[in-house]
C-alpha positions as CSV (number, residue, x, y, z in Angstrom):
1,X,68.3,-70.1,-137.4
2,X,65.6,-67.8,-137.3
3,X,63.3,-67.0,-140.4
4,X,65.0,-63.3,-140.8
5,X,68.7,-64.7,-140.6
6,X,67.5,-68.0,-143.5
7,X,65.7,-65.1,-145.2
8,X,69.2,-62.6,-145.1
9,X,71.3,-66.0,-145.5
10,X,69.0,-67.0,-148.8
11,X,69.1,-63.0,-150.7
12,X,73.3,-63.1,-150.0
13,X,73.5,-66.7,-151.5
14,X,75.4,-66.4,-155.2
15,X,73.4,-67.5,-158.0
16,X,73.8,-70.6,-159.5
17,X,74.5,-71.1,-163.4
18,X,75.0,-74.5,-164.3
19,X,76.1,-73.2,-167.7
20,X,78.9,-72.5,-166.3
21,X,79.8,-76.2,-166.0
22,X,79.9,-76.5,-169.6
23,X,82.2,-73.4,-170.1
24,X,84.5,-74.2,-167.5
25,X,84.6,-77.5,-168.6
26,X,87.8,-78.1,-171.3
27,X,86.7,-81.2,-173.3
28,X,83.2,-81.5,-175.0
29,X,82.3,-84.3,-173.6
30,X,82.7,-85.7,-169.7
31,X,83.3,-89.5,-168.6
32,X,80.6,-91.0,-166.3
33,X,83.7,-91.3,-164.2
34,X,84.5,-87.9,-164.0
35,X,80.8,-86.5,-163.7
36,X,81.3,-85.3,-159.3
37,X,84.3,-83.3,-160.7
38,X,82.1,-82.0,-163.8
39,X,79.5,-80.7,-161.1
40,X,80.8,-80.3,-158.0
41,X,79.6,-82.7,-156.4
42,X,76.2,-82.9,-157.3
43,X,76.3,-85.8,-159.2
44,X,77.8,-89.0,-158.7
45,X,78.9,-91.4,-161.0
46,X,76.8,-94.3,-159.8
47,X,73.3,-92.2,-159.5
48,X,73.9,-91.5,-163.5
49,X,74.6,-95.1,-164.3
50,X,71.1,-96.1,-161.7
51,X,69.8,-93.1,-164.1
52,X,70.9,-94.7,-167.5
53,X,69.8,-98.1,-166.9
54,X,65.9,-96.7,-166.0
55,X,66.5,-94.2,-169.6
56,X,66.1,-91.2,-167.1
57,X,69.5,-90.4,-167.4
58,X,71.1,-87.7,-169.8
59,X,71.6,-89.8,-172.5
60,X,75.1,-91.7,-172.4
61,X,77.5,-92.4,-175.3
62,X,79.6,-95.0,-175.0
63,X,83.4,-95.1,-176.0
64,X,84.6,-98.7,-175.7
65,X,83.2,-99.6,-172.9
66,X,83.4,-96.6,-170.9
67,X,80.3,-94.4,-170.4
68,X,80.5,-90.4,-171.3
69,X,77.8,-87.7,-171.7
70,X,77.5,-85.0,-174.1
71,X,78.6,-82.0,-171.8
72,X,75.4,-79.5,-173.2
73,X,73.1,-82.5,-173.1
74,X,74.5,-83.1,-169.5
75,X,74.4,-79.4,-168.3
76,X,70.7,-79.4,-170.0
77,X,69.7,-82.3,-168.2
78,X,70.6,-81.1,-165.3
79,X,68.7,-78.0,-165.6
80,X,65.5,-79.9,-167.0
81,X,66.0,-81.7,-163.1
82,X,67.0,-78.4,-161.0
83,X,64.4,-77.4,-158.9
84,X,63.9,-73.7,-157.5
């Protein structure tokens, strides 16, 4: 791919709001397990649970013994992390 085409390819590229996780999102809060759904597939379960056990993660809350995140606190996370 040449520079111009990347360059064309780059300005034709939708922007990307990751607040608009959090409103698409029915439930205000989202399971660890259900975090690649939550953002398409940026995330994955296990990199956030890596991620919690260094305290670099969002900041889990746990429900019994299952692991869930604050959907603003994840969504603002993510954007503290997005680079670009």
């Amino acid at each position: 791919m040449s520079k111009t085409q990347r360059d064309q390819f780059v300005q034709n590229m939708p922007s990307f709001n990751l607040d608009t996780l959090a409103d698409s999102w029915s439930s205000p809060i989202v399971a660890r397990s259900e975090v690649g759904t939550f953002s398409g597939g940026l995330l994955h379960p296990r990199t956030l649970a890596n991620l919690d056990s260094l305290n670099e993660g969002p900041g889990k809350i746990l429900i019994g013994n299952r692991a869930c995140y604050s959907t603003q606190k994840l969504v603002a996370w993510m954007k503290q992390r997005q680079k670009g």
